[in-house]
PQR file with spaces between the fields and no chain letter, atoms N, CA, C, O and H, PARSE charges and radii, in Angstrom:
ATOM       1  N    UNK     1       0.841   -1.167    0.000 -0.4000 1.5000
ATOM       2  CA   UNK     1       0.000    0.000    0.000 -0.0000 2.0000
ATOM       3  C    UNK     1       0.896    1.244    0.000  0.5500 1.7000
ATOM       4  O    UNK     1       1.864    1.437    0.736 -0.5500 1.4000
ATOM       5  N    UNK     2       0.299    2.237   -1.167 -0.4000 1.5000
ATOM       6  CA   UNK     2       1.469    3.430   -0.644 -0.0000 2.0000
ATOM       7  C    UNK     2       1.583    4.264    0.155  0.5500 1.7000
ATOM       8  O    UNK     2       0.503    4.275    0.748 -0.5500 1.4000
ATOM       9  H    UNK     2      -0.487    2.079   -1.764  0.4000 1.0000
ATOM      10  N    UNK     3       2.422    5.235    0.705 -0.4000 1.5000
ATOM      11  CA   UNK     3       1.658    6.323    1.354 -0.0000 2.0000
ATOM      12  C    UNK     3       2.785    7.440    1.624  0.5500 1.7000
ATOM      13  O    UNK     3       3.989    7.202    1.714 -0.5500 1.4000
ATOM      14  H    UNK     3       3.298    5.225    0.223  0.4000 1.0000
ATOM      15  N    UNK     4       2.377    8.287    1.698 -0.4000 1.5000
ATOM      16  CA   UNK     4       3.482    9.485    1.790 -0.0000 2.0000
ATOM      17  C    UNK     4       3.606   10.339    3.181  0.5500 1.7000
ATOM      18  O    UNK     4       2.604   10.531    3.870 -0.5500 1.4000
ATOM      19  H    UNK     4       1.399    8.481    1.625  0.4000 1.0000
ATOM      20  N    UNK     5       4.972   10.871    3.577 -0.4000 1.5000
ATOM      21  CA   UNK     5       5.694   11.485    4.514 -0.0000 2.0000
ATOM      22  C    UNK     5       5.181   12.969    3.992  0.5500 1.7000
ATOM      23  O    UNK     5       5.255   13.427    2.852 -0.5500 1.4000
ATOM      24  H    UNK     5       5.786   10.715    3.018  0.4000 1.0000
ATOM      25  N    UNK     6       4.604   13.613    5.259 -0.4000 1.5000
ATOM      26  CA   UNK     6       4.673   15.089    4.889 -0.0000 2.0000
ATOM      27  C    UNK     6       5.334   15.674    6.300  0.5500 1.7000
ATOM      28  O    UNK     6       5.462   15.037    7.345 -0.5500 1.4000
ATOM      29  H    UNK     6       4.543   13.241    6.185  0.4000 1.0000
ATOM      30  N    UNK     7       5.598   16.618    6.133 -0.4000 1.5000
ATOM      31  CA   UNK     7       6.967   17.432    7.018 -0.0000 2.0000
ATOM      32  C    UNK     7       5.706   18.441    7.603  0.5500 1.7000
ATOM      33  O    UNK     7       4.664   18.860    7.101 -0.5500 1.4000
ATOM      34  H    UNK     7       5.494   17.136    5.284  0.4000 1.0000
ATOM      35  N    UNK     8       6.169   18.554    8.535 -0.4000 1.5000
ATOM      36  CA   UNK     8       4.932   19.596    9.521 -0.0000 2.0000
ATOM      37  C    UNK     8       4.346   20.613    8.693  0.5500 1.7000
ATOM      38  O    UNK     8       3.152   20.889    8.583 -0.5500 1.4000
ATOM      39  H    UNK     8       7.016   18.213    8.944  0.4000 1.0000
ATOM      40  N    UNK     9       5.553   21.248    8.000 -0.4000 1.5000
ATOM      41  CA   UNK     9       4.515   22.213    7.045 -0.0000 2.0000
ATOM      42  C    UNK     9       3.671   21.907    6.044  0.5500 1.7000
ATOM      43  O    UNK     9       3.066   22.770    5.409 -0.5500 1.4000
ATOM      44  H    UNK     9       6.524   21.024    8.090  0.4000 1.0000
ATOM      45  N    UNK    10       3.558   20.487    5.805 -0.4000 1.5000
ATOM      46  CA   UNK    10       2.940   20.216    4.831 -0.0000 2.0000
ATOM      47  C    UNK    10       3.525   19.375    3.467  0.5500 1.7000
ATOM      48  O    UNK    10       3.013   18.560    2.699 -0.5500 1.4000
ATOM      49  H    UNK    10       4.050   19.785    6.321  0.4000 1.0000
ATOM      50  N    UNK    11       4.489   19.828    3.546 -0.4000 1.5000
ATOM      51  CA   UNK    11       5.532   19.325    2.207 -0.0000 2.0000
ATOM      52  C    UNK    11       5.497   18.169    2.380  0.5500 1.7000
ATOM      53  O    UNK    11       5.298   17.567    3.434 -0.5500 1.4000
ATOM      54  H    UNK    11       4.905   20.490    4.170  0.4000 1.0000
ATOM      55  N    UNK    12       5.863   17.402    0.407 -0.4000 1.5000
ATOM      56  CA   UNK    12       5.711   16.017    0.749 -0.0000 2.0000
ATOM      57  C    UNK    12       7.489   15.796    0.974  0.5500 1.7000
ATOM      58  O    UNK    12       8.299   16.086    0.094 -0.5500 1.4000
ATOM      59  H    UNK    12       6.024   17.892   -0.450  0.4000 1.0000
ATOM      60  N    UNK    13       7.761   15.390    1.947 -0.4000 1.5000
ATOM      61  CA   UNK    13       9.101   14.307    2.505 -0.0000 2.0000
ATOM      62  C    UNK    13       9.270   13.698    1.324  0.5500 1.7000
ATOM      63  O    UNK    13      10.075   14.028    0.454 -0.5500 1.4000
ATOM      64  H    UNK    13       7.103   15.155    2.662  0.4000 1.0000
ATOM      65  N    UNK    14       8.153   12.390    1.281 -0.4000 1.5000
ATOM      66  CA   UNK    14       8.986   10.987    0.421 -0.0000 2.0000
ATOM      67  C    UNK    14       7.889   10.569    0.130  0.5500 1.7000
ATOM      68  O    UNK    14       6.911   10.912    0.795 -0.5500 1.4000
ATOM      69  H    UNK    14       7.498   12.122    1.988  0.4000 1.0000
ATOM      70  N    UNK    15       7.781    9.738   -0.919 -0.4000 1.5000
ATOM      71  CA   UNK    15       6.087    9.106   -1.221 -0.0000 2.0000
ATOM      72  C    UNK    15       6.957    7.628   -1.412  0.5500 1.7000
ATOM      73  O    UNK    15       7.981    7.496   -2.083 -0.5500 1.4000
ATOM      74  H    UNK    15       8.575    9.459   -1.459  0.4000 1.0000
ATOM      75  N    UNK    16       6.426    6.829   -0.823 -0.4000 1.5000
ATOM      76  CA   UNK    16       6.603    5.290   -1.286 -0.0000 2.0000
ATOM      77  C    UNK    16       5.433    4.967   -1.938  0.5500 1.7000
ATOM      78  O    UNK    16       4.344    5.202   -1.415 -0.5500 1.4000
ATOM      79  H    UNK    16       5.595    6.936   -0.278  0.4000 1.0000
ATOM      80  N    UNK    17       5.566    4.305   -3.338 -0.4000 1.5000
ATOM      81  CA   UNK    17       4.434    3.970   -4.306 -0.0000 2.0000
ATOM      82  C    UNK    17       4.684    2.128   -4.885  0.5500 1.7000
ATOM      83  O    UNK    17       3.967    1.334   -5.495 -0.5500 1.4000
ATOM      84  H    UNK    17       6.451    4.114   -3.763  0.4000 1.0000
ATOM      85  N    UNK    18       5.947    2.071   -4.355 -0.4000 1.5000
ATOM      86  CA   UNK    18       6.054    0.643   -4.686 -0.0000 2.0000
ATOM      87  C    UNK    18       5.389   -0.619   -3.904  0.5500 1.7000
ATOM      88  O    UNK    18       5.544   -0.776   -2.693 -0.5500 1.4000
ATOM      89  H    UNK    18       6.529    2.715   -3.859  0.4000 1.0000
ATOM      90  N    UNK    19       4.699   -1.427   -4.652 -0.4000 1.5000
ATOM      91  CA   UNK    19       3.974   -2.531   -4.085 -0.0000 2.0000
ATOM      92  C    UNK    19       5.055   -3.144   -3.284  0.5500 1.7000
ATOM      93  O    UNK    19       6.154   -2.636   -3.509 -0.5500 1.4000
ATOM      94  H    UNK    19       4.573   -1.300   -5.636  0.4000 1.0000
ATOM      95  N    UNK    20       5.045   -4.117   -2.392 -0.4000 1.5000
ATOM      96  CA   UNK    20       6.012   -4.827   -1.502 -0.0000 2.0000
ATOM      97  C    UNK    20       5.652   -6.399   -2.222  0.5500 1.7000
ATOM      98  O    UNK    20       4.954   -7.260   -1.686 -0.5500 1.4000
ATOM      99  H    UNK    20       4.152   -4.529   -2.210  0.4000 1.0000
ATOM     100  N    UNK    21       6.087   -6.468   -3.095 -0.4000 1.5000
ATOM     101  CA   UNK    21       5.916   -8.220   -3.696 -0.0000 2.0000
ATOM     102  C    UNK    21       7.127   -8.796   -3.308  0.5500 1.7000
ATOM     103  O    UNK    21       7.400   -9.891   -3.800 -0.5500 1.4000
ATOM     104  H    UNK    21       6.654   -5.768   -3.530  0.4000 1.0000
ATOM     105  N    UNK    22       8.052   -8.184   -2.382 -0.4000 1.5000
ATOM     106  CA   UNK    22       9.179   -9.344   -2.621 -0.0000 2.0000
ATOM     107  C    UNK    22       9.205   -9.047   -0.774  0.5500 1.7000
ATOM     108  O    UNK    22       8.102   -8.929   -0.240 -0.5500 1.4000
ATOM     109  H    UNK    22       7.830   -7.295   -1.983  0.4000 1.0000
ATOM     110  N    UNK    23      10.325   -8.951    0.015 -0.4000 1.5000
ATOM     111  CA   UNK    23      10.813   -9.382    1.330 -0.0000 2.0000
ATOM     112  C    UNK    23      10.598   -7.887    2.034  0.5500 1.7000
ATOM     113  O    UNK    23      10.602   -7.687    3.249 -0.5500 1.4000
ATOM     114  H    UNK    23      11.221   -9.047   -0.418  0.4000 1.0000
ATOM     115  N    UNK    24      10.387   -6.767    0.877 -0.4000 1.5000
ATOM     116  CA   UNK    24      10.562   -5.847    1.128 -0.0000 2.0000
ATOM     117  C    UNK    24      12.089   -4.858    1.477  0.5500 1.7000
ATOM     118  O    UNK    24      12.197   -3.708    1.902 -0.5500 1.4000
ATOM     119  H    UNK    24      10.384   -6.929   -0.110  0.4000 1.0000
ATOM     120  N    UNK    25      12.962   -5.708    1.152 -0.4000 1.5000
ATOM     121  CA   UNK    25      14.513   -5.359    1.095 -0.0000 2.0000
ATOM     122  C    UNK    25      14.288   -3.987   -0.139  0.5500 1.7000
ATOM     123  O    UNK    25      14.844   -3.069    0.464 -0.5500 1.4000
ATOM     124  H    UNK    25      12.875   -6.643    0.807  0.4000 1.0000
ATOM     125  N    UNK    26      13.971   -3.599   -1.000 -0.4000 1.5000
ATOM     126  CA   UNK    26      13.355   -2.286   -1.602 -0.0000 2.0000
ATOM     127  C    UNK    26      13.407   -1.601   -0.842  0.5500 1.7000
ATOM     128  O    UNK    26      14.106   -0.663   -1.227 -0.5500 1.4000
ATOM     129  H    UNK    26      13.519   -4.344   -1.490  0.4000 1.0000
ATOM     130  N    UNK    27      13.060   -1.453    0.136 -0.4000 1.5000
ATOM     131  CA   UNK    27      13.149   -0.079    0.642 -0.0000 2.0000
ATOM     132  C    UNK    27      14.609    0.476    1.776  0.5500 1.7000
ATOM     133  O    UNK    27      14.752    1.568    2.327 -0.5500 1.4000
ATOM     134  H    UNK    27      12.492   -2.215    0.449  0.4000 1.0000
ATOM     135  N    UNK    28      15.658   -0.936    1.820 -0.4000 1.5000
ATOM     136  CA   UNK    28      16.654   -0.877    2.437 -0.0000 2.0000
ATOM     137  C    UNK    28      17.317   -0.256    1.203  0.5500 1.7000
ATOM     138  O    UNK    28      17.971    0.786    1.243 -0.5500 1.4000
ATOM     139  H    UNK    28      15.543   -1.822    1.372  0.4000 1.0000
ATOM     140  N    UNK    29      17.043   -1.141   -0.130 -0.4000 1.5000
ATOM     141  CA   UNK    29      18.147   -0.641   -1.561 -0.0000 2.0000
ATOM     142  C    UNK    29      17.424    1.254   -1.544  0.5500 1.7000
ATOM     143  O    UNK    29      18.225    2.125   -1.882 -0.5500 1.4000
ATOM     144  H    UNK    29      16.512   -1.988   -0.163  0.4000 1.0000
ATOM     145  N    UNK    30      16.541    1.523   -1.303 -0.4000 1.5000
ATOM     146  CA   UNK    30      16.181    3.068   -1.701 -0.0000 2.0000
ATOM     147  C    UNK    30      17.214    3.677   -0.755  0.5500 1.7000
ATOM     148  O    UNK    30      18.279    4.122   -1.183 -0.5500 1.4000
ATOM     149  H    UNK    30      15.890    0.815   -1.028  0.4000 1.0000
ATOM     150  N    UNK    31      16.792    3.694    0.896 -0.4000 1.5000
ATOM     151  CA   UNK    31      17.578    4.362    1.443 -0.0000 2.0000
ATOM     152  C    UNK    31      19.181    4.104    1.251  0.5500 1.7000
ATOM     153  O    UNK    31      20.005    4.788    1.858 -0.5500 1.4000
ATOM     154  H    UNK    31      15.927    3.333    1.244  0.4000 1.0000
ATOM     155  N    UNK    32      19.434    3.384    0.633 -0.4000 1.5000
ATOM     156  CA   UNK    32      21.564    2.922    0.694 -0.0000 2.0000
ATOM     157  C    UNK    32      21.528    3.968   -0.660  0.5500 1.7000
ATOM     158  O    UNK    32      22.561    4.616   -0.828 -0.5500 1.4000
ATOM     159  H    UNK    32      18.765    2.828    0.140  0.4000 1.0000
ATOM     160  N    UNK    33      20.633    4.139   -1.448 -0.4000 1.5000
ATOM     161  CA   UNK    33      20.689    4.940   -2.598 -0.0000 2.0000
ATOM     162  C    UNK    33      20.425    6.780   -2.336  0.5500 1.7000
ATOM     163  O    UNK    33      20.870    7.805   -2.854 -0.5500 1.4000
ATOM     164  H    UNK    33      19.794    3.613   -1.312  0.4000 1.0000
ATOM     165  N    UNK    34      19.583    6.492   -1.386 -0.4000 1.5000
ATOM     166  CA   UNK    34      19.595    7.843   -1.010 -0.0000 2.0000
ATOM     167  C    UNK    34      20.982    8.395   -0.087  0.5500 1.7000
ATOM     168  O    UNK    34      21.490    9.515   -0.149 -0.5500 1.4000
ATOM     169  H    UNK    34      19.222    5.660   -0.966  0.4000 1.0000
ATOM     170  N    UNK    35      21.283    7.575    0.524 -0.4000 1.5000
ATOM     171  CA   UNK    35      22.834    7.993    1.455 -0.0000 2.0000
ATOM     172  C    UNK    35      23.770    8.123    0.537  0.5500 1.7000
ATOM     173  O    UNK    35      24.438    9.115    0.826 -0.5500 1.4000
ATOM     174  H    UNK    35      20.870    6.665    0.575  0.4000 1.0000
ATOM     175  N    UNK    36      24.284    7.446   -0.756 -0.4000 1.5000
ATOM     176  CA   UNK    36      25.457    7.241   -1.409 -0.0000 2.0000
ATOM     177  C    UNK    36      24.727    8.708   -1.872  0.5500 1.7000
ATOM     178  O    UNK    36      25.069    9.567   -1.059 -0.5500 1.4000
ATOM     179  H    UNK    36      23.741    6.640   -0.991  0.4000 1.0000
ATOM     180  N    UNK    37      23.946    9.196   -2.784 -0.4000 1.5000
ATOM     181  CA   UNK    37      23.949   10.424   -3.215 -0.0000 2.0000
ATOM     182  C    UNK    37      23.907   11.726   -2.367  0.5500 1.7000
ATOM     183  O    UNK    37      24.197   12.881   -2.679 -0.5500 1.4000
ATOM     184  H    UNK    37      23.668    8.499   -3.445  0.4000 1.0000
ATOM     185  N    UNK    38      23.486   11.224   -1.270 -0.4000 1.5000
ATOM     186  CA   UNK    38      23.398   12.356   -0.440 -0.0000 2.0000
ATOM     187  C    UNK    38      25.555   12.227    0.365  0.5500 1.7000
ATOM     188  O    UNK    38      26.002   13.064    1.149 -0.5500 1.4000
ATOM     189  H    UNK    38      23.250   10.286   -1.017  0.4000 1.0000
ATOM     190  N    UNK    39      26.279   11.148   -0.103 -0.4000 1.5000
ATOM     191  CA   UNK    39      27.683   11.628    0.335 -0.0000 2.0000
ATOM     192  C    UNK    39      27.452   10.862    1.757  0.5500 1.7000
ATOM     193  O    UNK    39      28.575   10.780    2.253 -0.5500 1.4000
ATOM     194  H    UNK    39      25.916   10.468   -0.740  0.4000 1.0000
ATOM     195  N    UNK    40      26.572   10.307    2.570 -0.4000 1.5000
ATOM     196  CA   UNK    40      26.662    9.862    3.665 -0.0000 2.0000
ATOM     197  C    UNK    40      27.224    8.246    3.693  0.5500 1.7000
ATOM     198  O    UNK    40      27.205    7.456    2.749 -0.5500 1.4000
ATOM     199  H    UNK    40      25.659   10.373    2.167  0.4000 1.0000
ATOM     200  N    UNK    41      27.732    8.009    5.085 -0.4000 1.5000
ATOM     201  CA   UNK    41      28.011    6.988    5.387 -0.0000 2.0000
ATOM     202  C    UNK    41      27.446    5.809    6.089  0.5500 1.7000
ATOM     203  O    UNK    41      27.930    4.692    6.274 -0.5500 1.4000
ATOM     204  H    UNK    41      27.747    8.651    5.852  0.4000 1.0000
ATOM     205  N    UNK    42      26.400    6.282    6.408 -0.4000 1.5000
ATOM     206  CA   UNK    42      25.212    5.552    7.803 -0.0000 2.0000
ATOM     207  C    UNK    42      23.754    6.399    7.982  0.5500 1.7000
ATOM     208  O    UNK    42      23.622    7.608    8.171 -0.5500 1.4000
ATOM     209  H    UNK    42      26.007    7.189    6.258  0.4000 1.0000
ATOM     210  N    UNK    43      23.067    5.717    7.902 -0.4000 1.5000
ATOM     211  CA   UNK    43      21.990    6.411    7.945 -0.0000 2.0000
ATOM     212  C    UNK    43      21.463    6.689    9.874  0.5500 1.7000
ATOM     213  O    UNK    43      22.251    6.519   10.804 -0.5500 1.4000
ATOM     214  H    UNK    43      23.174    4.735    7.749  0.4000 1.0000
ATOM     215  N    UNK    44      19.915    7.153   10.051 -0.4000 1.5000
ATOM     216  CA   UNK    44      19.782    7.382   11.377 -0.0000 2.0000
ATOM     217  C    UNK    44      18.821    6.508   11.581  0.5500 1.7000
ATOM     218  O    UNK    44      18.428    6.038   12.649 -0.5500 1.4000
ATOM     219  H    UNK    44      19.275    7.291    9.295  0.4000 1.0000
ATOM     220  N    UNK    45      18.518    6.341   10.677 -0.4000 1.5000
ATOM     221  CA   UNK    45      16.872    4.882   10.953 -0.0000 2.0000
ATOM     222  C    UNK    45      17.080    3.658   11.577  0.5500 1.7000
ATOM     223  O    UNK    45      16.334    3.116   12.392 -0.5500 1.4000
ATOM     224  H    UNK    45      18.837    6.723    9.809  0.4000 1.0000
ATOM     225  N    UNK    46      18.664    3.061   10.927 -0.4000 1.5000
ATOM     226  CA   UNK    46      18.946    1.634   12.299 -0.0000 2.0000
ATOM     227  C    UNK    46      20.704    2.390   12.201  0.5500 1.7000
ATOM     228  O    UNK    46      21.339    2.649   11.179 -0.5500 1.4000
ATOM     229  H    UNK    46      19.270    3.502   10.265  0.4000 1.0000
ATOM     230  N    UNK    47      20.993    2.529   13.218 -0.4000 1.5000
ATOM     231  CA   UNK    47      22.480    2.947   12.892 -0.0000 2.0000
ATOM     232  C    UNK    47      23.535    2.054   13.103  0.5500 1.7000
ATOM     233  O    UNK    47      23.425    1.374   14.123 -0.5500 1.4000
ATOM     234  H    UNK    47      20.478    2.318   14.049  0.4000 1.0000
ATOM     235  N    UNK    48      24.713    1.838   12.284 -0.4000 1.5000
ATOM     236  CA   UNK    48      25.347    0.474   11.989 -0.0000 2.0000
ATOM     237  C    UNK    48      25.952    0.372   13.764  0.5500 1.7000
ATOM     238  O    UNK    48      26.564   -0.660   14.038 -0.5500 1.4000
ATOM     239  H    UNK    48      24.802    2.390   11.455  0.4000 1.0000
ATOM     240  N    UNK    49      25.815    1.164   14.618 -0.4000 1.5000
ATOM     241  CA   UNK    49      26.226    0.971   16.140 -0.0000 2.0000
ATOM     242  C    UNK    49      24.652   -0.437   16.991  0.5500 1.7000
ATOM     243  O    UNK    49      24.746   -1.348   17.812 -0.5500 1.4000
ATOM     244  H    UNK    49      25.317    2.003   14.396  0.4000 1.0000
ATOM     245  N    UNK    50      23.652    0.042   16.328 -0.4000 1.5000
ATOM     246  CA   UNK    50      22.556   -0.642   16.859 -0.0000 2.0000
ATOM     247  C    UNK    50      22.070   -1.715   15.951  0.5500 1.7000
ATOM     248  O    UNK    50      20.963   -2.166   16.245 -0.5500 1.4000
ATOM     249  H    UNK    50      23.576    0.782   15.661  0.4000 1.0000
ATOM     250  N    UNK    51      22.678   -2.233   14.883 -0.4000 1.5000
ATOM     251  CA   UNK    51      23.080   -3.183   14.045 -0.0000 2.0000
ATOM     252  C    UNK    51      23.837   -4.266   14.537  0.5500 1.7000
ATOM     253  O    UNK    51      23.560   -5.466   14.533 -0.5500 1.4000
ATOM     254  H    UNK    51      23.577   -1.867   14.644  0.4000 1.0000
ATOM     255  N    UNK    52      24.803   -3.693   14.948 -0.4000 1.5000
ATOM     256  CA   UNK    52      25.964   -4.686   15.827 -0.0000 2.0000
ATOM     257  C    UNK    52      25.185   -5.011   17.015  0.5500 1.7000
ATOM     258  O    UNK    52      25.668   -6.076   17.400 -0.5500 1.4000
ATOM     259  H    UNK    52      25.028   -2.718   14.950  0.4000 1.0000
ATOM     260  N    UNK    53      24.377   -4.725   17.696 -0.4000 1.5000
ATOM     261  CA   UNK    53      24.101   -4.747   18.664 -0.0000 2.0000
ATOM     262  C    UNK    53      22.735   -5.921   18.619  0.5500 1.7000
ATOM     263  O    UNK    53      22.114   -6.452   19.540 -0.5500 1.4000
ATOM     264  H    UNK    53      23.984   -3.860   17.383  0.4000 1.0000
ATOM     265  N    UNK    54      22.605   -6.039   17.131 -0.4000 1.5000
ATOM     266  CA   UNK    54      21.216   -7.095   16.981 -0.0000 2.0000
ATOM     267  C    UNK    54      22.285   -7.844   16.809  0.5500 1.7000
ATOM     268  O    UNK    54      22.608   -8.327   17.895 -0.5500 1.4000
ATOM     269  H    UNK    54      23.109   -5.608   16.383  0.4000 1.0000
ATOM     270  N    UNK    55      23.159   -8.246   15.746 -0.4000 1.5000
ATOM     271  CA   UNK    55      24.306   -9.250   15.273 -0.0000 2.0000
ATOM     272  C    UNK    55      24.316   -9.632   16.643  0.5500 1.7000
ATOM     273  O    UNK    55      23.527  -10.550   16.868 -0.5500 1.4000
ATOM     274  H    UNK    55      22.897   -7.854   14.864  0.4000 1.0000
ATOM     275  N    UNK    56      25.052   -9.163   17.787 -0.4000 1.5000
ATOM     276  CA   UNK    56      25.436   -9.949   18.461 -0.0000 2.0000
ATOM     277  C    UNK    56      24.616  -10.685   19.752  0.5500 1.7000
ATOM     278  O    UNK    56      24.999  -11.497   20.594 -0.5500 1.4000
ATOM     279  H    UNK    56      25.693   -8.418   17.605  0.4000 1.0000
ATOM     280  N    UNK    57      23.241   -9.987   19.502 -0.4000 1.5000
ATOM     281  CA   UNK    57      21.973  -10.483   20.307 -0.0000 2.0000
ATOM     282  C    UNK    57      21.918  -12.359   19.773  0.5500 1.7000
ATOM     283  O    UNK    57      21.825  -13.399   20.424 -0.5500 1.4000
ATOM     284  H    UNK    57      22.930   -9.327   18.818  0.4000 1.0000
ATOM     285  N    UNK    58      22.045  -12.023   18.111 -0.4000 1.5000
ATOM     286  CA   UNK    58      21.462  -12.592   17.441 -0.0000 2.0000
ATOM     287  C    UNK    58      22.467  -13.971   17.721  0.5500 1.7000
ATOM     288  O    UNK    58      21.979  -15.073   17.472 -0.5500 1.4000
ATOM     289  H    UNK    58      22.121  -11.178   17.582  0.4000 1.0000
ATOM     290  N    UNK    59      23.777  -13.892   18.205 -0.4000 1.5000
ATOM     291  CA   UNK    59      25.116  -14.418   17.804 -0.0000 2.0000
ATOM     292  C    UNK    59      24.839  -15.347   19.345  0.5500 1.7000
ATOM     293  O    UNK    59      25.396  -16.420   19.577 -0.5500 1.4000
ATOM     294  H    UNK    59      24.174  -12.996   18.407  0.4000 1.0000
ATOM     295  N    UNK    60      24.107  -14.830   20.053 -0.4000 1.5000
ATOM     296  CA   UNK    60      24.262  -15.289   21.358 -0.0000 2.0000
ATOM     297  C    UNK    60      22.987  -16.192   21.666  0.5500 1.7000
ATOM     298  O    UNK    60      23.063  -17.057   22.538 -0.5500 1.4000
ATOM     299  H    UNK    60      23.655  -13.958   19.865  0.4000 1.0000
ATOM     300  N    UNK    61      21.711  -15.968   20.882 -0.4000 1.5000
ATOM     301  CA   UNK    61      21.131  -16.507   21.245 -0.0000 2.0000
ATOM     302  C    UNK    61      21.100  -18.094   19.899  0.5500 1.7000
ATOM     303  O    UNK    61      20.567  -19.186   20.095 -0.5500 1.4000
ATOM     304  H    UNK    61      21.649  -15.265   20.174  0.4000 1.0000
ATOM     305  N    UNK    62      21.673  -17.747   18.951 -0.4000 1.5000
ATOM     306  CA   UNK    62      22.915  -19.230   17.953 -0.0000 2.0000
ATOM     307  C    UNK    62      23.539  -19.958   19.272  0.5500 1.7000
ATOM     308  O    UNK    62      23.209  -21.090   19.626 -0.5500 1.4000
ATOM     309  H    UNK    62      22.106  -16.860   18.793  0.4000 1.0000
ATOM     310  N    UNK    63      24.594  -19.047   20.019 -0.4000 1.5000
ATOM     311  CA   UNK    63      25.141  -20.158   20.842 -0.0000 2.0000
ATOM     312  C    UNK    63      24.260  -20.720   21.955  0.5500 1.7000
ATOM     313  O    UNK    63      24.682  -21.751   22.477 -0.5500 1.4000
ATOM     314  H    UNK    63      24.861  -18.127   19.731  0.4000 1.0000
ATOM     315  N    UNK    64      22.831  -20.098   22.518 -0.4000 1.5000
ATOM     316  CA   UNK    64      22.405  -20.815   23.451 -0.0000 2.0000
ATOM     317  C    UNK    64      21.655  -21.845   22.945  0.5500 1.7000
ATOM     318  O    UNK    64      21.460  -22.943   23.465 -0.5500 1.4000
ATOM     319  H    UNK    64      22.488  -19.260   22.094  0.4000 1.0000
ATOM     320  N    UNK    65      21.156  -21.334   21.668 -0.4000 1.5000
ATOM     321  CA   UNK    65      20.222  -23.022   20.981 -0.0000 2.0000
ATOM     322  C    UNK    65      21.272  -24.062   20.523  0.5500 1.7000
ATOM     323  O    UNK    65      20.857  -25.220   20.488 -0.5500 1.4000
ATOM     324  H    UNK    65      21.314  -20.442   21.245  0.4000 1.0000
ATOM     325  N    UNK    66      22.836  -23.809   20.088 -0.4000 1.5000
ATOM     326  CA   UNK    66      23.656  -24.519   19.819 -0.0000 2.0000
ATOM     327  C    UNK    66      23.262  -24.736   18.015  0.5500 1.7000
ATOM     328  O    UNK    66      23.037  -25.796   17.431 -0.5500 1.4000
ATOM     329  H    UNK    66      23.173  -22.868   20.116  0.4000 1.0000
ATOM     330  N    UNK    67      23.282  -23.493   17.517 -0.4000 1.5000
ATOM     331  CA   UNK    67      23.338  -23.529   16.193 -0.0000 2.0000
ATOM     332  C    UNK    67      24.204  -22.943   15.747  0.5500 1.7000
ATOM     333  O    UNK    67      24.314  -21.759   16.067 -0.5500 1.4000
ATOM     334  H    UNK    67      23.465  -22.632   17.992  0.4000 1.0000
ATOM     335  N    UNK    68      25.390  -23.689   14.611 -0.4000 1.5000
ATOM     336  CA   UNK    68      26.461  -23.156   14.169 -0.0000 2.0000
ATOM     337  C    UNK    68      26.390  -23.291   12.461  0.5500 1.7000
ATOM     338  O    UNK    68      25.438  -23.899   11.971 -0.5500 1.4000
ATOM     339  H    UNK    68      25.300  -24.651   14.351  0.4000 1.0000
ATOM     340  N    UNK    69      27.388  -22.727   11.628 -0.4000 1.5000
ATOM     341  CA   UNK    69      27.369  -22.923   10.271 -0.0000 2.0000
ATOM     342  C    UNK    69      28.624  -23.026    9.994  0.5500 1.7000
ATOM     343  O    UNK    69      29.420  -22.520   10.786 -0.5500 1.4000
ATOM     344  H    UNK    69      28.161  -22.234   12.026  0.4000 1.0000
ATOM     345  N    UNK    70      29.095  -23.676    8.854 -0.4000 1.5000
ATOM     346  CA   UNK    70      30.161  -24.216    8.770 -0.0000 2.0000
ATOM     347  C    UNK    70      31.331  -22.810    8.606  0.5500 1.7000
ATOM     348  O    UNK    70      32.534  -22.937    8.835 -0.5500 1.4000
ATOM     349  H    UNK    70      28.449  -24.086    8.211  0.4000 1.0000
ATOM     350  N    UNK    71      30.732  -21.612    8.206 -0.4000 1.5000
ATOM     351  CA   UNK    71      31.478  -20.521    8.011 -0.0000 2.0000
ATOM     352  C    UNK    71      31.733  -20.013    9.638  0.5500 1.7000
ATOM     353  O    UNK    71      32.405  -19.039    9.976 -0.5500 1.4000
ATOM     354  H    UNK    71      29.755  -21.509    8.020  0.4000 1.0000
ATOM     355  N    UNK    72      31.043  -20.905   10.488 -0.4000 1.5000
ATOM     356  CA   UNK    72      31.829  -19.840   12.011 -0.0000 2.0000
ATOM     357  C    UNK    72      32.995  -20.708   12.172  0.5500 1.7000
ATOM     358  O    UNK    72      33.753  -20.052   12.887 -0.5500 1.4000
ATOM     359  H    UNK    72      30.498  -21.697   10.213  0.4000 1.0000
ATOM     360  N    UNK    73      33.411  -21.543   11.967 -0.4000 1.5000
ATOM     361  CA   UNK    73      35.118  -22.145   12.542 -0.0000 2.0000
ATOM     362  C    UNK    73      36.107  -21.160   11.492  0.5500 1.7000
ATOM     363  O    UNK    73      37.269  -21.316   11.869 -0.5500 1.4000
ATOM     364  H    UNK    73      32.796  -22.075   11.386  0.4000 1.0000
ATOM     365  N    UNK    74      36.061  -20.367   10.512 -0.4000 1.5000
ATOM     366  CA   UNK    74      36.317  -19.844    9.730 -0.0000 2.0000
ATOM     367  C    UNK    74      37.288  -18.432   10.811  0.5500 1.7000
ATOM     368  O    UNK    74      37.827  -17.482   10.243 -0.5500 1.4000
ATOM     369  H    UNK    74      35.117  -20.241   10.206  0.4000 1.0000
């Protein structure tokens, strides 16, 4: 469904118009497209500090179920 960002005064922000038929990873490729042109390195929406911080949620709760992949002895 689409729907658009307006900024207190009214202005439109951003309109998303694209259907979500796939995982929705689209809208991760928009914003990495909007940072490379805008010259940035990290955006503020998940910041690569609170990224690491799921990774290693994520890393810990692998070792308490005892799930590994052959790329972690690596």
């Amino acid at each position: 469904m689409p729907f658009t960002v307006h900024a207190v005064d009214g202005s439109i922000v951003e309109r998303y118009d694209q259907p979500v038929a796939s995982r929705g990873m689209q809208y991760q490729a928009a914003e990495l497209e909007r940072l490379v042109r805008a010259g940035e390195t990290a955006g503020t929406i998940l910041p690569p500090s609170e990224t690491v911080d799921i990774m290693a949620a994520m890393d810990e709760i692998r070792r308490q179920i005892g799930l590994s992949y052959d790329s972690d002895a690596a």
